[in-house]
C-alpha positions as CSV (number, residue, x, y, z in Angstrom):
1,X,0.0,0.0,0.0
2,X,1.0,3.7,-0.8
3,X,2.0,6.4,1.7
4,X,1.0,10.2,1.3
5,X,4.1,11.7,-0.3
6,X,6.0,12.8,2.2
7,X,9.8,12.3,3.2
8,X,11.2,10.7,6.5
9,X,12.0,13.5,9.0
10,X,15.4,15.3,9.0
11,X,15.8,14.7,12.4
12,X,15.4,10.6,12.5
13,X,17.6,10.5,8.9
14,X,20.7,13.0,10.7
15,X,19.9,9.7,14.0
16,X,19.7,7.0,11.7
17,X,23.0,8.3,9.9
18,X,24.7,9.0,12.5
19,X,24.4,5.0,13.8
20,X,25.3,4.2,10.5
21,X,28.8,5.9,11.0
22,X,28.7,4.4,14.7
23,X,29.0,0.9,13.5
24,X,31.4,2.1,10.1
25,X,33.8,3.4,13.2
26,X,33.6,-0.2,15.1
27,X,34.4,-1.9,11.6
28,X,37.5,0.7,11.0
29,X,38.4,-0.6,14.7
30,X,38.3,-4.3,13.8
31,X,40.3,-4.2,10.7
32,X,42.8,-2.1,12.4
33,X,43.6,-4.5,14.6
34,X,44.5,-7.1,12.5
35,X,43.2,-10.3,14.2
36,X,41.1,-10.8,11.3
37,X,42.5,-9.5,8.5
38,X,43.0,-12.8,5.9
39,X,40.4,-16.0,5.5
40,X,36.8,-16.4,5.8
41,X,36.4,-13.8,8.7
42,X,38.1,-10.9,6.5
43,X,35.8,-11.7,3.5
44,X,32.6,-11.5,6.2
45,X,34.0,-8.6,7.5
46,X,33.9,-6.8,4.1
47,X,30.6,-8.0,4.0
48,X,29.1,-6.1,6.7
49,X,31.1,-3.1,5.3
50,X,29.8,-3.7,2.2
51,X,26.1,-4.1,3.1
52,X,26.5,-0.2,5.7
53,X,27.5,1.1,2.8
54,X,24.3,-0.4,1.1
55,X,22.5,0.6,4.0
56,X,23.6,4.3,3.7
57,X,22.8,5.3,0.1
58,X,19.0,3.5,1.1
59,X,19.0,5.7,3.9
60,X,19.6,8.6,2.5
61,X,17.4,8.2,-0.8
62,X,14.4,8.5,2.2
63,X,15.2,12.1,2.6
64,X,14.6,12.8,-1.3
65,X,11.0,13.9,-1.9
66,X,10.3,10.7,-4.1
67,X,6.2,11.3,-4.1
68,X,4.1,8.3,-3.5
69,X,6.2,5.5,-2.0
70,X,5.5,1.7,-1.3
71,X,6.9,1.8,2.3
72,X,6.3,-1.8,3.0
73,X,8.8,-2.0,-0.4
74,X,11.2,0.3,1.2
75,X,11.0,-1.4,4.4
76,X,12.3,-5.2,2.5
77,X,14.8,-3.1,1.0
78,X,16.1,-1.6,3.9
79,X,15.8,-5.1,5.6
80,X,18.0,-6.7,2.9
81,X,21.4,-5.0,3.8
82,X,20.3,-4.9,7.6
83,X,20.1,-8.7,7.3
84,X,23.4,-9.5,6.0
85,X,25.3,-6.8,9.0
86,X,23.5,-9.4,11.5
87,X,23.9,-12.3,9.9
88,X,27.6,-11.8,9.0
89,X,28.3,-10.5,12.3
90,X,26.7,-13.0,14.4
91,X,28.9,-15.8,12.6
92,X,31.6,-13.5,12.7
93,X,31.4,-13.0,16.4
94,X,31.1,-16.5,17.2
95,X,33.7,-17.6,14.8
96,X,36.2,-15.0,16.6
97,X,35.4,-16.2,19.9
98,X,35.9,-19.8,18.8
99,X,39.2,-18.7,17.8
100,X,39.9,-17.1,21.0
101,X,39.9,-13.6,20.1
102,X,38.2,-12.4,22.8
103,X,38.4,-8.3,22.6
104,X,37.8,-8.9,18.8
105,X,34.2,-10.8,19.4
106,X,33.6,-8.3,21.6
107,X,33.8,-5.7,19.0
108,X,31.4,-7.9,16.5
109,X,28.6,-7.3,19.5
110,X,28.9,-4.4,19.5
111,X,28.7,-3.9,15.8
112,X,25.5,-6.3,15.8
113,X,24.4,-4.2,18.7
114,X,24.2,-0.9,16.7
115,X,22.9,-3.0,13.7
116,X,19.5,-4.4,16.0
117,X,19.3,-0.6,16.9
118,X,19.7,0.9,13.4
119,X,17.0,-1.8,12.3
120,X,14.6,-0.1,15.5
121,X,14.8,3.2,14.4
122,X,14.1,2.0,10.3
123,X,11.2,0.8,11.3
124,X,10.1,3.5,13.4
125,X,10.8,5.7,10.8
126,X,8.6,3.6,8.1
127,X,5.8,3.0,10.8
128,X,5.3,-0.5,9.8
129,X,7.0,-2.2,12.8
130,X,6.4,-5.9,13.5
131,X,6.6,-5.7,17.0
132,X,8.2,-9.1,18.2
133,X,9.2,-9.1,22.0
134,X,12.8,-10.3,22.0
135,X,13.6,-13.7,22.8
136,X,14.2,-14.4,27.2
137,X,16.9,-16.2,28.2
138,X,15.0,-19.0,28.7
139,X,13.9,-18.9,24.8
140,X,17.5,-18.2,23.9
141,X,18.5,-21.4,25.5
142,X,16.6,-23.5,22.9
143,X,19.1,-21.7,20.4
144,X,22.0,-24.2,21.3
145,X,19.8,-27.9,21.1
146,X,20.1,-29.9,18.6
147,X,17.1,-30.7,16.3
148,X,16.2,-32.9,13.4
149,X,18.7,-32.4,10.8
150,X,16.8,-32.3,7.1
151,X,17.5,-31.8,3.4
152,X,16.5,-27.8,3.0
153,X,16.1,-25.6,-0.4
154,X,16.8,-22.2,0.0
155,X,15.3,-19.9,-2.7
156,X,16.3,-16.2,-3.0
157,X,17.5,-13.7,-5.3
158,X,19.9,-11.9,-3.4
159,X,23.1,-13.7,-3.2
160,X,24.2,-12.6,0.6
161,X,20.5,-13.7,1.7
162,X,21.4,-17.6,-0.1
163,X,24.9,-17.5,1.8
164,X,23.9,-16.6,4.8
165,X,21.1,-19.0,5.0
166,X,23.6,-21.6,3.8
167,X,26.2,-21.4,5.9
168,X,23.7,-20.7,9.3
169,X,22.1,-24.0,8.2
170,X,24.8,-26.1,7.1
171,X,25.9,-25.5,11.1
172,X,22.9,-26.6,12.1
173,X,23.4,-29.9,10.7
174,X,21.2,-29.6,7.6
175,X,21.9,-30.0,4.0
176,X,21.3,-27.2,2.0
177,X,21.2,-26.4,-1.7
178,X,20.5,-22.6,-2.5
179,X,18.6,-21.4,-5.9
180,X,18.6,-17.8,-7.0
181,X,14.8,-17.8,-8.6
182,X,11.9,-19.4,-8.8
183,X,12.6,-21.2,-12.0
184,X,15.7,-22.6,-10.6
185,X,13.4,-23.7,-7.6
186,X,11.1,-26.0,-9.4
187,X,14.4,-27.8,-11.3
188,X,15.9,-28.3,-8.2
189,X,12.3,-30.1,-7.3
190,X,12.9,-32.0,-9.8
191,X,16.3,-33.4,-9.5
192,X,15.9,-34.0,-6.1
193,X,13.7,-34.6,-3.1
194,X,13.5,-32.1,-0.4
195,X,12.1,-31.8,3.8
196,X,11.4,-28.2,3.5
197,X,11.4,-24.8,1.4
198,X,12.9,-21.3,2.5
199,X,11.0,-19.2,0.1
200,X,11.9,-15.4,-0.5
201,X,8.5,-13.8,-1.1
202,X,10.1,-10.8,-3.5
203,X,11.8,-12.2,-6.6
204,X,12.2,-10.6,-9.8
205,X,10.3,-12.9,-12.7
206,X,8.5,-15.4,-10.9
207,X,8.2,-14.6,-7.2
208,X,7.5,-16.5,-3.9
209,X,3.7,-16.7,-4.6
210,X,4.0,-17.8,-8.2
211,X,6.2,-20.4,-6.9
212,X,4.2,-21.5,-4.2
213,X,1.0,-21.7,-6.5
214,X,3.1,-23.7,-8.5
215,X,4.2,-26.1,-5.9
216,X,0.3,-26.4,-4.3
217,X,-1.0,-27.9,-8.2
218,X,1.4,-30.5,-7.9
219,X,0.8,-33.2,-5.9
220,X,4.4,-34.1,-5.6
221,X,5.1,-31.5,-4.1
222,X,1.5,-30.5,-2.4
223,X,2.9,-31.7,0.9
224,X,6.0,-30.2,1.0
225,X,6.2,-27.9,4.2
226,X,7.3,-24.2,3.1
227,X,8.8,-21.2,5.1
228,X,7.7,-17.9,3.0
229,X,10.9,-15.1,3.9
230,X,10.5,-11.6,3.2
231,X,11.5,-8.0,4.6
232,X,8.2,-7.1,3.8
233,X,5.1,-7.2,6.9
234,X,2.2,-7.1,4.8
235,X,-0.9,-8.9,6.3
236,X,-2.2,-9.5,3.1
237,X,0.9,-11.1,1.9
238,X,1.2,-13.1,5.0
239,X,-2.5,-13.9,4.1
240,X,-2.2,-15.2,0.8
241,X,1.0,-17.1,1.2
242,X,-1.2,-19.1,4.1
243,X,-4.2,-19.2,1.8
244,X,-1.9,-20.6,-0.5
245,X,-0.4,-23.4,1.7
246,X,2.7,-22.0,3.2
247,X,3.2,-23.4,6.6
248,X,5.4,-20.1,8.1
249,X,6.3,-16.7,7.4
250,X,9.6,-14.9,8.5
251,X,10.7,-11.6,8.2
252,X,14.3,-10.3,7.4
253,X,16.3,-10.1,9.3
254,X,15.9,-13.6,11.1
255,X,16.1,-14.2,14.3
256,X,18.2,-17.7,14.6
257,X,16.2,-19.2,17.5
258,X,12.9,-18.5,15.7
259,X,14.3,-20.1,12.4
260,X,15.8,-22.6,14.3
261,X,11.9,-23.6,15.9
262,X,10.0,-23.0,12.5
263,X,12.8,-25.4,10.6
264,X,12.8,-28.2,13.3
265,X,8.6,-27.6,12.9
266,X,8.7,-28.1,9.4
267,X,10.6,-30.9,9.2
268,X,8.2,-32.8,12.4
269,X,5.5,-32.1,10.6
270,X,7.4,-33.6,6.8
271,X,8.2,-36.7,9.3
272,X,4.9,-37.5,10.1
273,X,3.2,-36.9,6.5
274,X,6.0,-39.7,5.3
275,X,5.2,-41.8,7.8
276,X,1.0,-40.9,6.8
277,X,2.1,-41.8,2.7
278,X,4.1,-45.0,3.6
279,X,1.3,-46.5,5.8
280,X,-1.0,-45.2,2.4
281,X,1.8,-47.1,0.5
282,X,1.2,-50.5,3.0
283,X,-2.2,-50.3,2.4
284,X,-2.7,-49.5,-1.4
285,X,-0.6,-50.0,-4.3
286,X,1.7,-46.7,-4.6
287,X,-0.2,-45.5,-8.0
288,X,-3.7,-45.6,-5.9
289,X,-2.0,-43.8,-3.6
290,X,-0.5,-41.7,-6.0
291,X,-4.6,-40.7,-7.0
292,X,-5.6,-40.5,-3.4
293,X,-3.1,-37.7,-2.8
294,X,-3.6,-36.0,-5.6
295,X,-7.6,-35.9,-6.0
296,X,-8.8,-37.1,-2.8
297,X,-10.3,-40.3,-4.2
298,X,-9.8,-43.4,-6.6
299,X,-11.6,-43.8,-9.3
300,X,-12.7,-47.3,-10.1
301,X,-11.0,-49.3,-12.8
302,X,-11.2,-51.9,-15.1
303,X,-8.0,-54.1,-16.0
304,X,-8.4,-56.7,-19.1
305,X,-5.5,-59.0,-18.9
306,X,-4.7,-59.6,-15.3
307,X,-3.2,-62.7,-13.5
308,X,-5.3,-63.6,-10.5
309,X,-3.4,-65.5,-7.6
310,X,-5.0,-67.5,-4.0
311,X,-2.5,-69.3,-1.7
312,X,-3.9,-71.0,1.1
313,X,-2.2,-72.6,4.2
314,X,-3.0,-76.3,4.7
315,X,-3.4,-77.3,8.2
316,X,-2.8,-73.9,9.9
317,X,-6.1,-74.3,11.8
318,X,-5.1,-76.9,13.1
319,X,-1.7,-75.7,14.2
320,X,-2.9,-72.4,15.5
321,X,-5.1,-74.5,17.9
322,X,-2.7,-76.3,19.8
323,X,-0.1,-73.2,20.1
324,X,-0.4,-69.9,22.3
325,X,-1.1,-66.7,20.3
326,X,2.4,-65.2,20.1
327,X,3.7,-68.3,18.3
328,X,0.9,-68.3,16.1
329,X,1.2,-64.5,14.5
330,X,5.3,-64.8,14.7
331,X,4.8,-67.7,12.2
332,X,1.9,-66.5,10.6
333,X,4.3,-63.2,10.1
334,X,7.4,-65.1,9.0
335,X,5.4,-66.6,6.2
336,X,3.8,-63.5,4.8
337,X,6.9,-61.3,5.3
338,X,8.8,-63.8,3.0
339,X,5.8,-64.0,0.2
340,X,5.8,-60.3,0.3
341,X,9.3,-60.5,-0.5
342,X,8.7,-63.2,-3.4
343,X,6.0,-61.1,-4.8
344,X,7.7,-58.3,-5.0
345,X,10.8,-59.1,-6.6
346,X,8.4,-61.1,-9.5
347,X,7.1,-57.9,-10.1
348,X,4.1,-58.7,-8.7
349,X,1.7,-56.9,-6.4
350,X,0.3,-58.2,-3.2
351,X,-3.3,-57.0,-2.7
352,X,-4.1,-58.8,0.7
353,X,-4.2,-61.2,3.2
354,X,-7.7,-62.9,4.6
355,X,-6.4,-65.4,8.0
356,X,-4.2,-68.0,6.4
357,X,-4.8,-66.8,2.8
358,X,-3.1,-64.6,0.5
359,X,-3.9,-62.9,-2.6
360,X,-1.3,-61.6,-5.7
361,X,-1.7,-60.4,-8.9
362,X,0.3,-59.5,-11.6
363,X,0.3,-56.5,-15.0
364,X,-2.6,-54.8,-13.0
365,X,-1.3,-50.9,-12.3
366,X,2.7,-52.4,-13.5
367,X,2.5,-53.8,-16.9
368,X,4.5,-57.8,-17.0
369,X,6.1,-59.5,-19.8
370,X,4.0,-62.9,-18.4
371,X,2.3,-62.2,-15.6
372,X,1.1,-66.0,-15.0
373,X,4.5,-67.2,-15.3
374,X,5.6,-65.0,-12.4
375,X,2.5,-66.0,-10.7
376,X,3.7,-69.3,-11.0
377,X,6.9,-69.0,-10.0
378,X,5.8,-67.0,-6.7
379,X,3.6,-69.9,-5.8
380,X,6.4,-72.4,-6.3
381,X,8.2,-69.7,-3.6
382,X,5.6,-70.0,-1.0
383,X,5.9,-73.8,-1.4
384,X,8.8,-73.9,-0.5
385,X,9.0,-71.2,2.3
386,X,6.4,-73.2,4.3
387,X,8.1,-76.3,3.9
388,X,11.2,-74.9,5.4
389,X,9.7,-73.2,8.1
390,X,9.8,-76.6,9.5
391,X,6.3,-76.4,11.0
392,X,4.3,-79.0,9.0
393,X,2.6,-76.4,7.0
394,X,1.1,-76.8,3.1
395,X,0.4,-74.4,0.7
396,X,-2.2,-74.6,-1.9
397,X,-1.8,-72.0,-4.9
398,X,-4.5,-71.4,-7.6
399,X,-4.0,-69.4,-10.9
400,X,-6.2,-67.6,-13.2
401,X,-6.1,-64.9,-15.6
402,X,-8.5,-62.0,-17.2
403,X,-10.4,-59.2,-16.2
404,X,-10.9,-57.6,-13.2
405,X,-12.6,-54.4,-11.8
406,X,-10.4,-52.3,-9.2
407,X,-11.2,-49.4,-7.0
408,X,-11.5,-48.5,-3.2
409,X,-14.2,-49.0,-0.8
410,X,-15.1,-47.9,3.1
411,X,-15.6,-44.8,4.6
412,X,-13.8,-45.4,8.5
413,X,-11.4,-48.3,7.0
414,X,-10.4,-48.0,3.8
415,X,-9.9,-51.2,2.0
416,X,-8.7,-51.3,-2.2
417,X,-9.9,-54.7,-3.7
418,X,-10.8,-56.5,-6.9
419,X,-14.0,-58.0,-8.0
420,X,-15.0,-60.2,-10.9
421,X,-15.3,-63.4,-12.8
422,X,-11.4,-63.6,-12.7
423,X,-11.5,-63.1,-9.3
424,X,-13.9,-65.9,-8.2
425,X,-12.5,-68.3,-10.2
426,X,-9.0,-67.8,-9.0
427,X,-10.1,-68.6,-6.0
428,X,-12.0,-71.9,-6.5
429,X,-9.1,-73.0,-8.6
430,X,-7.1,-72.9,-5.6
431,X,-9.8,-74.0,-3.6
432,X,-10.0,-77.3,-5.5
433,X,-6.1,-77.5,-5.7
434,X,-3.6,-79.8,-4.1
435,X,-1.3,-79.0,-1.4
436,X,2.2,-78.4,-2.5
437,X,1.0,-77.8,-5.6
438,X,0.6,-74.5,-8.2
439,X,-2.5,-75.7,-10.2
440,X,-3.7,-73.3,-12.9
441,X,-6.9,-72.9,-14.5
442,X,-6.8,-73.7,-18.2
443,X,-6.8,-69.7,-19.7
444,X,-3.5,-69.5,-17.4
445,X,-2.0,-72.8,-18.7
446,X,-2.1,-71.6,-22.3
447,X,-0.4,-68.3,-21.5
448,X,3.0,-70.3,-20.5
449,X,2.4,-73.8,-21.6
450,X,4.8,-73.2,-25.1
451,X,7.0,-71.5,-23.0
452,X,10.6,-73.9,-22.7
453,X,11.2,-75.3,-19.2
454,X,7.7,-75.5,-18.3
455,X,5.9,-78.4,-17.7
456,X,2.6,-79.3,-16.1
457,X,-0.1,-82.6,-15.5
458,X,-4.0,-82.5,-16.2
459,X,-5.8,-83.0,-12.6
460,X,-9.1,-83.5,-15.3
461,X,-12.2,-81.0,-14.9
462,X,-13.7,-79.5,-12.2
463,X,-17.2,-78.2,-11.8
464,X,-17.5,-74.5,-11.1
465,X,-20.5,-72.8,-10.6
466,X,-21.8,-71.2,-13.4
467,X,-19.3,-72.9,-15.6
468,X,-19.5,-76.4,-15.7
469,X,-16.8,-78.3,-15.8
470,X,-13.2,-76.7,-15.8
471,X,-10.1,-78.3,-17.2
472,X,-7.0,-77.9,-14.5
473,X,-3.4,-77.9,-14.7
474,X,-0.8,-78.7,-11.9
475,X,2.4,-77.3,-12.7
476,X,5.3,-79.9,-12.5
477,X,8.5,-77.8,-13.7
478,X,9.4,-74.0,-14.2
479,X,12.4,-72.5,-15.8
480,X,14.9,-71.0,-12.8
């Protein structure tokens, strides 16, 4: 919003000026000395000199009669070099007092000192102040704990805000990779995955809430938690970043325990979502829950050619009856933690367990070179897991192939399943199976029987309700 145009008064410009050259004095004083006058701390040093010199020629534009200003503009401008004097300085004291340079660090504080009181009297001047109580003691402490360390994208145009932010974070444990606009923000999405966002709200070309928009019509990266940064105090723009999804708002220059809080937030919050998609993930097959994200439903589906598998534990019942609970499930577990594994790396996809039963299916939502033949060869596996189990278990294993409807039902308990012709036939075909034995329904013997290495016997027809009688196959060889 616009002012009336008026300048700044004399008086509070000759002040403001006049801390300026304050803290320009304490810089002459530290270089003079020498104690920091090669490496990392020299090149910070400059930066602070660099960033009052910045400071001054903002300052003293305020006393030019410049008409109608945008003084929450001028306030993010006057924030940006403001930011960089604090930031530099408050590594550079702690860096010299690492070093043992204690006079030295004690000159820093001071120059930070007259920086938090230079960035007072701007915003007295502008008459935009964000009035944040400054952290107790007792807040402070929080400063030095350790928290969750997390992969963090920093996003900002100005180069001194990125390195700052960088090298504050990298000490913190994090790992950082810093962008310099918006476009470079969503390829860094791309390339990699990320825990949380730092997101300058002013950018030139596509700014924080472009970005933001951007990231909010994506489901891959609807979730990711985001920190919007700005010298600017708006309300609305603090209101339409939050309407837009951000998850925090922080104004220049920041204050390290606050970052420090809203960071470790973030990333508490990007642990628990995770830990929300992979139980999705355990549930549903990961394209469902790829839809579920992204629209809030599943749509129902139909799949033509898919393989159908049933596995059934012979004599389970019986075992469970004679053995105490614990023993039961820890078996029970074993067993299904080992099919999962089979199914898996078949290329399969396990859909659920019912008791003692299991049921698998193949070139459903992952398309398969020959989904019976893996079905196969995944039956053959849980075979031969129960048997060496060692617990006088069977398996029974029924095949058939076709089409099959898909989707999600349930409103407390969510549960994705498959209905159909395939379906129930699958599962008689096990049902009249032998133990130990993959038997397939005719359809699924003719999709491997020309196949080399496979090999199979006629059990003769069955009778299957509304089909008559049903030629069945029990597999006697594979190929390894």
């Amino acid at each position: 919003m616009g002012s009336p145009p008026v300048t700044a008064s004399k008086s509070s410009l000759i002040a403001l000026d006049s801390r300026i050259d304050a803290l320009t004095l304490s810089l002459d004083v530290i270089a003079e000395s020498g104690q920091v006058d090669q490496g990392f701390m020299a090149d910070d040093l400059n930066r602070i000199r660099a960033a009052a010199d910045d400071l001054r020629v903002r300052v003293a534009d305020l006393g030019v009669d410049a008409g109608q200003r945008d003084w929450s503009r001028v306030r993010h401008d006057l924030r940006t070099p403001l930011n960089h004097i604090l930031g530099y300085g408050e590594m550079l004291q702690q860096d010299a007092s690492e070093a043992g340079l204690a006079e030295t660090a004690l000159r820093i504080g001071e120059v930070v000192s007259t920086g938090r009181d230079i960035l007072k009297r701007t915003d007295d001047i502008i008459n935009t102040v964000l009035r944040v109580a400054t952290p107790t003691q007792e807040v402070r402490r929080y400063a030095n704990l350790e928290g969750p360390s997390g992969r963090i994208l920093v996003v900002d145009d100005d180069p001194g805000n990125r390195d700052l932010l960088q090298r504050r974070l990298k000490r913190r444990g994090h790992t950082v990779r810093a962008v310099a606009s918006g476009v470079e923000a969503l390829q860094a999405l791309e390339d990699a995955s990320w825990d949380v966002m730092l997101l300058d709200l002013v950018m030139p070309g596509m700014d924080g809430v472009a970005v933001l928009s951007r990231l909010r019509e994506d489901h891959r990266w609807r979730t990711l938690p985001v920190v919007m940064l700005s010298g600017m105090n708006e309300l609305g723009a603090v209101v339409r970043c939050i309407e837009l999804g951000a998850d925090d708002y922080m104004t220049k220059p920041y204050e390290p325990v606050l970052l420090n809080a809203r960071i470790n937030a973030c990333l508490e919050k990007k642990r628990l979502r995770d830990r929300e998609q992979h139980l999705l993930e355990v549930m549903f097959p990961v394209p469902v829950v790829q839809e579920l994200l992204a629209t809030g439903r599943v749509k129902p589906r139909r799949f033509d050619d898919v393989a159908v598998l049933f596995g059934d534990l012979v004599g389970f019942t019986a075992y469970g009856d004679k053995r105490q609970p614990e023993e039961v499930i820890a078996t029970l577990q074993d067993l299904v933690v080992e099919w999962e594994r089979s199914t898996r790396a078949h290329g399969l996809q396990k859909v659920k367990t019912i008791g003692d039963s299991i049921m698998v299916v193949g070139n459903m939502h992952q398309p398969h070179v020959n989904a019976v033949l893996a079905c196969a060869q995944v039956g053959m596996a849980f075979i031969r897991s129960a048997e060496v189990s060692g617990r006088g278990l069977g398996v029974r294993i029924g095949i058939h192939t076709g089409p099959v409807v898909a989707g999600v039902l349930g409103e407390e308990r969510y549960q994705y399943d498959l209905w159909g012709d395939t379906v129930n036939t699958a599962s008689r075909v096990e049902s009249h199976g032998i133990p130990g034995s993959v038997v397939l329904s005719s359809a699924a013997w003719s999709r491997i029987s020309a196949i080399p290495g496979v090999a199979s016997k006629s059990i003769g027809a069955v009778r299957m309700k509304g089909k008559g009688g049903v030629e069945l196959f029990r597999v006697t060889s594979l190929p390894d």
